[in-house]
C-alpha positions as CSV (number, residue, x, y, z in Angstrom):
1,X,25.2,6.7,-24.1
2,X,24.8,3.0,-24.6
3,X,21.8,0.8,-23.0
4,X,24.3,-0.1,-20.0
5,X,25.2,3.7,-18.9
6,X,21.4,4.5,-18.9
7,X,20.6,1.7,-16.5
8,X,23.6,1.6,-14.2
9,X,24.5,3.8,-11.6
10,X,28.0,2.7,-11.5
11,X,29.6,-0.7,-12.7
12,X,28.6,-2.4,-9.2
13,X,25.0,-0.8,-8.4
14,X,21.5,-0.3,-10.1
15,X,19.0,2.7,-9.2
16,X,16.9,0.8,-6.3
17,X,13.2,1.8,-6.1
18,X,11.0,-0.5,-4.0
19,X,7.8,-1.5,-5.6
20,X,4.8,-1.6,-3.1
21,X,0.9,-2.0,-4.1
22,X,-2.0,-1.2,-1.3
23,X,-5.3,-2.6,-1.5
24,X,-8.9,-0.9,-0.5
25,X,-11.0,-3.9,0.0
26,X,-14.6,-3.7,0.9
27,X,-17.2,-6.4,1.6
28,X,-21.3,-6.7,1.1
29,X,-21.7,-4.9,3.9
30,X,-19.8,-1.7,2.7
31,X,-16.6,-3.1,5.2
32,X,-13.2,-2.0,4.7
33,X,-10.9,-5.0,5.3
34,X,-8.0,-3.8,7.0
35,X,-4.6,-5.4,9.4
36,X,-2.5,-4.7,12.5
37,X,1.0,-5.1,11.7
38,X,3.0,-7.2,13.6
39,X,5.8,-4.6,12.9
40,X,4.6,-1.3,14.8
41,X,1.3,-2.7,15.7
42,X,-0.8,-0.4,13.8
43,X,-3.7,-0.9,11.5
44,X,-3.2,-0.5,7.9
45,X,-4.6,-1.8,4.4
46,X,-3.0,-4.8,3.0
47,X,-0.5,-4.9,0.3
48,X,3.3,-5.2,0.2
49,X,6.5,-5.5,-2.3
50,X,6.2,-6.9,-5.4
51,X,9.1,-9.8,-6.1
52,X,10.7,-9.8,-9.1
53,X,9.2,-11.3,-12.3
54,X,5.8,-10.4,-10.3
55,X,3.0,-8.1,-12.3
56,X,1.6,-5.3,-9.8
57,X,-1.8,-6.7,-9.7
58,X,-0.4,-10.3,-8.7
59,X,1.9,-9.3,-6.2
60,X,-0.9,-7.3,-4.7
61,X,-3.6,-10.2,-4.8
62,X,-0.9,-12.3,-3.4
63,X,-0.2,-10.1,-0.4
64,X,-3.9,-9.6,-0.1
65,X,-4.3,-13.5,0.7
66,X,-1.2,-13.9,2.8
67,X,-1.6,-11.2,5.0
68,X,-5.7,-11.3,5.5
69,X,-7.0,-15.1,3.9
70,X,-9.0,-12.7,1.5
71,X,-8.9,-13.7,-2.4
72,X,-9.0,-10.6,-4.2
73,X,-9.4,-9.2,-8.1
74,X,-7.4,-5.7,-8.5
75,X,-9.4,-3.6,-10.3
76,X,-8.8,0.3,-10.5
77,X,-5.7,2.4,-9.9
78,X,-6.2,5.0,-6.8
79,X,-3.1,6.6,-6.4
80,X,0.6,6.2,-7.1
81,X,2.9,7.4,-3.9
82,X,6.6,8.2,-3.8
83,X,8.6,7.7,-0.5
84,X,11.7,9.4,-1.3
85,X,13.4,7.7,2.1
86,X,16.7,5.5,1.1
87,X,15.7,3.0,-0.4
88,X,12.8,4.9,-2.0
89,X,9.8,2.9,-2.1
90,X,7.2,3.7,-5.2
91,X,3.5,3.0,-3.8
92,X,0.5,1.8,-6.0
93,X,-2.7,1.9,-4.6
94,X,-5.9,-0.3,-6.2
95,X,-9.4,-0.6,-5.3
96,X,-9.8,-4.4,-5.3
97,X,-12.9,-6.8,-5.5
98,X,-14.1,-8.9,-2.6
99,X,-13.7,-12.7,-4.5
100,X,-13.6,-14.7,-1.2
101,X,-12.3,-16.0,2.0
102,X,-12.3,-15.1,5.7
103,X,-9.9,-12.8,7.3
104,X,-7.5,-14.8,9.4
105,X,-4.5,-13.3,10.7
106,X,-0.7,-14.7,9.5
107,X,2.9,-13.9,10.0
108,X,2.0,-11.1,8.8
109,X,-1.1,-9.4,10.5
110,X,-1.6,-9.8,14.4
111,X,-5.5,-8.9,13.9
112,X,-7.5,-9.1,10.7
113,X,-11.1,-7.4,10.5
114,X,-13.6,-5.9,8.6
115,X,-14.3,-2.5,9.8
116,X,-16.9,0.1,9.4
117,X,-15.8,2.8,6.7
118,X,-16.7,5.0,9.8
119,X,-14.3,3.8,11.8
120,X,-11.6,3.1,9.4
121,X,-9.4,5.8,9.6
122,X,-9.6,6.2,13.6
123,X,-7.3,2.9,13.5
124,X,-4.8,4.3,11.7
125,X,-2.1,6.4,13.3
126,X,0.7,6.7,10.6
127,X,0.4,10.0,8.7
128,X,1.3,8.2,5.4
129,X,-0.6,5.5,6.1
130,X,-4.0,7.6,7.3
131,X,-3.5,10.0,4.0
132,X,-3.4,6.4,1.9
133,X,-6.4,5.4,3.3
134,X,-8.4,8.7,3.1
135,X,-7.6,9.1,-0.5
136,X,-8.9,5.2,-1.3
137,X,-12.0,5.6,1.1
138,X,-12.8,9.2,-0.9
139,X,-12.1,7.9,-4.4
140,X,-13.9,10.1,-7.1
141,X,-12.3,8.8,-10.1
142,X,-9.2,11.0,-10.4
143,X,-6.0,9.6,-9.5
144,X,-3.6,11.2,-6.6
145,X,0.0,11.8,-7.1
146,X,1.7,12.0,-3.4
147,X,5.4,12.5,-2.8
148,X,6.6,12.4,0.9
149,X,9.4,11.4,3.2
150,X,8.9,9.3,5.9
151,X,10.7,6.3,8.1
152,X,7.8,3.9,7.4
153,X,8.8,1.2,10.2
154,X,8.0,4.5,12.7
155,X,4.7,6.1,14.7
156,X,6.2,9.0,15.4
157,X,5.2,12.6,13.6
158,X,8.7,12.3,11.4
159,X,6.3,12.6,7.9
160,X,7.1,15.3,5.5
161,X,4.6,15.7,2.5
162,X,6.6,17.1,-0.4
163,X,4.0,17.1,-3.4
164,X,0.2,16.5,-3.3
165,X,-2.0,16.6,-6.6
166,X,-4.6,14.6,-8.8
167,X,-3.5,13.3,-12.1
C-alpha cells in the first residue's frame, strides 16, 4: 500500500474523527467552573473542537475563554473518550489551571458559574456528560479510557457505554 491508500477511504473521502478537548477548571475556593449550553440547556464543562492546524491544549484554552471569559493553562490529561456516533467524535479531557478572568456568558454559554464540587454533578443531566465530569472531579492519577455511543445534541437516556477502563 502507498501513503495515499493508507489515509483515504476512497478517492473522494478521508476517515472523519472529530477532535473535542473538555476542561476541569477549579478556582481558590476549590470551585468547578462550569456552563449551560445554549444548545440543550444543560450544564456542562467547557471545551469544544479543535480547528485545524490547532494543538489540543490551544484549542481547549481557546474554548475555555470564549465559552466562560476564563484564561486557562492545560495541564494534565484526565481521560480520552470515544463517541463512536457518525461522525465519531474523539474526547480529551484536561485538568486546567485557573490563570484569570471572570465568568461571563457568550454565544456560547447562557449561564457561566463557579459551583461547589458538591453540587457539580447535580447540574448535569447527560449521562456522557455526568460520567466526564465524575471521572475529572475523582482524578487519582490514572487515566480513563471510555468508549460509548450517544446523540450528544440529546437529554434523553439514548447513551450506550461500550468500554470502561483506566490506562
Amino acid at each position: 500500500m502507498n501513503s495515499t491508500s493508507l489515509t483515504k477511504m476512497s478517492d473522494d473521502s478521508y476517515p472523519m474523527h472529530i477532535v473535542a478537548a473538555g476542561g476541569f477548571v477549579t478556582n481558590s475556593h476549590g470551585q468547578v467552573l462550569l456552563l449551560k449550553s445554549p444548545r440543550n440547556g444543560d450544564w456542562e464543562f467547557p471545551g469544544g473542537q479543535v480547528e485545524e492546524g490547532e494543538t489540543i491544549p490551544h484549542a481547549l484554552e481557546r474554548e475555555v475563554f470564549e465559552e466562560t471569559g476564563i484564561v486557562v493553562q492545560v495541564k494534565s490529561l484526565v481521560g480520552i473518550y470515544s463517541n463512536t456516533r457518525k461522525p465519531s467524535i474523539v474526547n480529551l479531557d484536561f485538568i486546567c489551571e485557573y490563570v484569570s478572568g471572570v465568568p461571563k456568558i457568550s454565544v456560547e454559554s447562557t449561564a457561566v458559574e463557579w459551583v461547589d464540587r458538591e453540587e457539580a454533578l447535580s447540574r448535569v443531566k447527560r449521562e456522557a456528560i455526568y460520567k466526564r465530569l465524575k471521572n475529572m472531579l475523582e482524578f487519582s492519577g490514572e487515566i480513563t479510557y471510555r468508549a460509548y455511543f450517544v446523540d450528544p445534541t440529546r437529554l434523553d437516556l439514548n447513551y450506550q457505554e461500550l468500554e470502561d477502563r483506566k490506562i
